[in-house]
N, C-alpha and C positions, 0 to 999 in steps of 0.2 A: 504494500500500500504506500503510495506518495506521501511523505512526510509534508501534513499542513502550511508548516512554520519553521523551516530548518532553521531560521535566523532568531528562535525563541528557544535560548537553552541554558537557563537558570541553574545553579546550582542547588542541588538539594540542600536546608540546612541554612542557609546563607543568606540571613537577611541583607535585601536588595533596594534603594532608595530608587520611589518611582514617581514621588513629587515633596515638595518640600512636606515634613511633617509625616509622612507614610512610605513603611516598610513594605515588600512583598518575601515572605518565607515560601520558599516550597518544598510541599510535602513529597517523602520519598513515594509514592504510592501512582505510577504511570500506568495507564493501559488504555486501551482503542478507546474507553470510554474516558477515563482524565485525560488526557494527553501526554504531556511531560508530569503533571501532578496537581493536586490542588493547591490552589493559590492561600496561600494565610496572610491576611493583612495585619498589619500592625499598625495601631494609629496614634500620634501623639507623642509630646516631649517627657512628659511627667506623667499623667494621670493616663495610660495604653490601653486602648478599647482593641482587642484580639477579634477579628473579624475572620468566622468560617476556622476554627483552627482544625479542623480535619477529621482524620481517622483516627484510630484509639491505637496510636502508634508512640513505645513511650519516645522513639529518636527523636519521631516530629515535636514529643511534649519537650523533651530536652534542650532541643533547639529555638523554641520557643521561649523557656526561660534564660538562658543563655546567651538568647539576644538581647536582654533587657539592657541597659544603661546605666551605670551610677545614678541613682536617684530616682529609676524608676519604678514603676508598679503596676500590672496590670489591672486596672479599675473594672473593666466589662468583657465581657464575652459575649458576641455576638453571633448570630446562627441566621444564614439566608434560609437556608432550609434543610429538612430533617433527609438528606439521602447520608449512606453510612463514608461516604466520604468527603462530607463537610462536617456533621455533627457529632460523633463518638466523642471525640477529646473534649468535650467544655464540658464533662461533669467529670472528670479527674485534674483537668485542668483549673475549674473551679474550685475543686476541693483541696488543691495543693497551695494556691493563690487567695480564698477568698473573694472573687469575683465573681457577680452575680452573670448566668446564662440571662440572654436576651433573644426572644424569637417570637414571631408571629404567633405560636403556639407548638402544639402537638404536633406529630405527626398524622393525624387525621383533622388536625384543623385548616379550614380552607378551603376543603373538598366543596364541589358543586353538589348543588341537588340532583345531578345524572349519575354522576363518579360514585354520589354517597348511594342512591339504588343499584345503580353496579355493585360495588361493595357487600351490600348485603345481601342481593342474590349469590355471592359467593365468587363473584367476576375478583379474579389475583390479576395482580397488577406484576409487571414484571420489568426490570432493567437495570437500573444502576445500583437496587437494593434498598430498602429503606429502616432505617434506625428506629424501630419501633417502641423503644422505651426513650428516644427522646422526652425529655418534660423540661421548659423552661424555668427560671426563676419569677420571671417577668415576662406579660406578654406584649409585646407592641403592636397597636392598633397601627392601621392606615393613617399616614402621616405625623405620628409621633414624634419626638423630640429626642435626641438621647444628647447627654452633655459631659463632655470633662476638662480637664484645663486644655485652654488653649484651641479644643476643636467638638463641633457639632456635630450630627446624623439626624437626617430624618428619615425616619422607615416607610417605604413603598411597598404595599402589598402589591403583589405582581405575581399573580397565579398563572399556569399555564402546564410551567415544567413540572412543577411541583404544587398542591395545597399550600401550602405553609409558605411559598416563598417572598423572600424580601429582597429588595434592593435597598443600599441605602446611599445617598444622597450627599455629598457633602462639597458643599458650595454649588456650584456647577460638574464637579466630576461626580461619575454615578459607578459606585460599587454595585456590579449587575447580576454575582451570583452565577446561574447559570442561564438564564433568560437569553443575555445574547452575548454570545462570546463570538470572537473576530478568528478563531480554528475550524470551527465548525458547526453547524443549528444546532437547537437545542433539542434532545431528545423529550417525546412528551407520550406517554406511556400510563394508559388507563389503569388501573381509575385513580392512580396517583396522579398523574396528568391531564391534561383538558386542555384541548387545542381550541375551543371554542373562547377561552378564560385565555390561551395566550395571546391568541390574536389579538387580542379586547387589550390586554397588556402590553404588547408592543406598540399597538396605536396608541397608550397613553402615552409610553416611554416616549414616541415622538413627538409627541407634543410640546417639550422640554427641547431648548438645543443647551445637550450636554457635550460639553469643552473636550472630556474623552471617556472612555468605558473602563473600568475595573473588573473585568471579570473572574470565574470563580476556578478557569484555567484559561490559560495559555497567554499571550501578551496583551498589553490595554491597546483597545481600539482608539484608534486616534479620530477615525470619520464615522463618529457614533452616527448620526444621523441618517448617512450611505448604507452604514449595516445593518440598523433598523430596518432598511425601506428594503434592504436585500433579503432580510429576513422574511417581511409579509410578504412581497413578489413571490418568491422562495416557496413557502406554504401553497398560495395562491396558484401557483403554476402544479404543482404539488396534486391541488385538490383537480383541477382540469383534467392530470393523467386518472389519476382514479376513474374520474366519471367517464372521459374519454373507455379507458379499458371494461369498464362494466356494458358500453354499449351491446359488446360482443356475447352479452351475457351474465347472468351470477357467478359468483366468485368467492371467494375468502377471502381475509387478508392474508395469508400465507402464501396464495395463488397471486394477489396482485402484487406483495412486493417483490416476488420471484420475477414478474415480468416488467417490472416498472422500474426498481434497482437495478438494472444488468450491471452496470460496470462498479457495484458492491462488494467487496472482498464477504466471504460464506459466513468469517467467524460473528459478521456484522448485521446478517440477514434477518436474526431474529430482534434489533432494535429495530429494523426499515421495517418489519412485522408489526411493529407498536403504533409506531409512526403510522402507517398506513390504519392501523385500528382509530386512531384516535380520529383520522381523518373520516373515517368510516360514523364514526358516533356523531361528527360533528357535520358531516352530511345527512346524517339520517334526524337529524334535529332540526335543521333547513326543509327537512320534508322533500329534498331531491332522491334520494334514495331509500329503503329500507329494509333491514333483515330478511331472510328467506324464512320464517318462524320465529323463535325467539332469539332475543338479540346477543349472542354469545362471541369467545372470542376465535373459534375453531369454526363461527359459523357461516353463512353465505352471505351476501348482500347483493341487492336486484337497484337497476336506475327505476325510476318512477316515471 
């Protein structure tokens, strides 16, 4: 597979200054799905708001305190959202430091009214894995405030990838988690995700002209606004093959991303499976297409 970003290759371990005021740490933890790792921010001169510290990895927790400062302290932990490699370490992390978790909520908060009836007919969600004893200390509402010496955040709910997910905000640059990173789209994987909830999320994202993007891998977007709009296009174009390939009849998702990814490496085929499901739920909620029976994820879907 063609390496996204050869020109983005951090060192694990090593916090890295990528605007005045904010470190970036990365996590040793790479694969098709992180990329090089997850990003851990570190914010602050004094009072360090630890943004996404990762996997419950103790090198990553080591390196994390290790990078502190004569005189500093980390005051917060922050969690965009509950997948198992952004949020494991802020409750060892907290417990070693003292600083309170900070998130949207649970891992089931967030969820849409569709994702939550998926859910409980017993619809598994499946991808990047999800941290299911996440529990915050504190939960932040939409538009929230968080404060320590020297620097702000305010929290963006921005569901789509995730229930729970947050962006946060700090000035004009936007710490964006997983929503939109400049490597590759965001994976969006029922009924932890909803593609109906990101779309609606990235249109707000642009609405905002942010200066540049922070996200949760791989390097900051510098033409946030260009990769916003490539993102919805992206989707958009996305959703046409779908409908385009159902012409020729009902199908699964398994069957259409087989024929709509061609040039997909195999080990990846069952995220472009999710992807296309989500697409799948969120055409059948437009009333353009629907189920062949009940709406499952192994099941058929017909154009209308």
């Amino acid at each position: 597979m063609k390496d996204p970003d050869p020109s983005f290759q951090p060192t694990p371990g090593l916090a890295e200054q990528v605007q005045p005021g904010l470190r970036r740490l990365l996590a040793p933890n790479p694969s098709p799905m992180t990329f090089r790792g997850t990003n851990t921010y570190l914010l602050g001169d004094r009072d360090v708001a630890v943004i996404d510290p990762g996997p419950n990895d103790p090198a990553h927790m080591k390196a994390i305190l290790a990078s502190l400062r004569p005189g500093q302290r980390i005051s917060h932990i922050l969690v965009t959202h509950a997948h198992l490699d952004h949020s494991p370490l802020a409750r060892p992390l907290s417990d070693a430091t003292g600083a309170p978790v900070l998130a949207f909520g649970d891992a089931l908060s967030g969820r849409s009214a569709v994702m939550q009836n998926l859910a409980a007919q017993g619809f598994i969600g499946g991808g990047e894995g999800v941290d299911v004893t996440f529990e915050p200390d504190q939960c932040l509402a939409d538009g929230a405030e968080v404060e320590g010496d020297g620097w702000r955040l305010t929290a963006l709910h921005t569901p789509g990838h995730f229930g729970n997910h947050l962006c946060f905000a700090l000035g004009n640059t936007l710490l964006s988690g997983d929503i939109v990173m400049g490597w590759a789209s965001s994976l969006v994987s029922p009924p932890d995700g909803d593609l109906t909830d990101f779309m609606a999320s990235c249109r707000r994202l642009s609405q905002t002209p942010w200066r540049r993007l922070l996200p949760g891998h791989g390097a900051a977007v510098e033409s946030a606004a260009d990769r916003i709009d490539w993102l919805l296009r992206h989707r958009e174009t996305r959703e046409g093959a779908i409908l385009k390939a159902l012409e020729a009849g009902p199908d699964t998702p398994r069957g259409l991303a087989a024929r709509i990814y061609k040039e997909t490496p195999s080990n990846l085929l069952p995220a472009a499976e999710r992807n296309v499901l989500a697409h799948l739920i969120d055409l059948n909620g437009k009333n353009l297409i629907s189920p062949v029976g009940s709406l499952k994820p192994d099941g058929q879907f017909r154009r209308l």
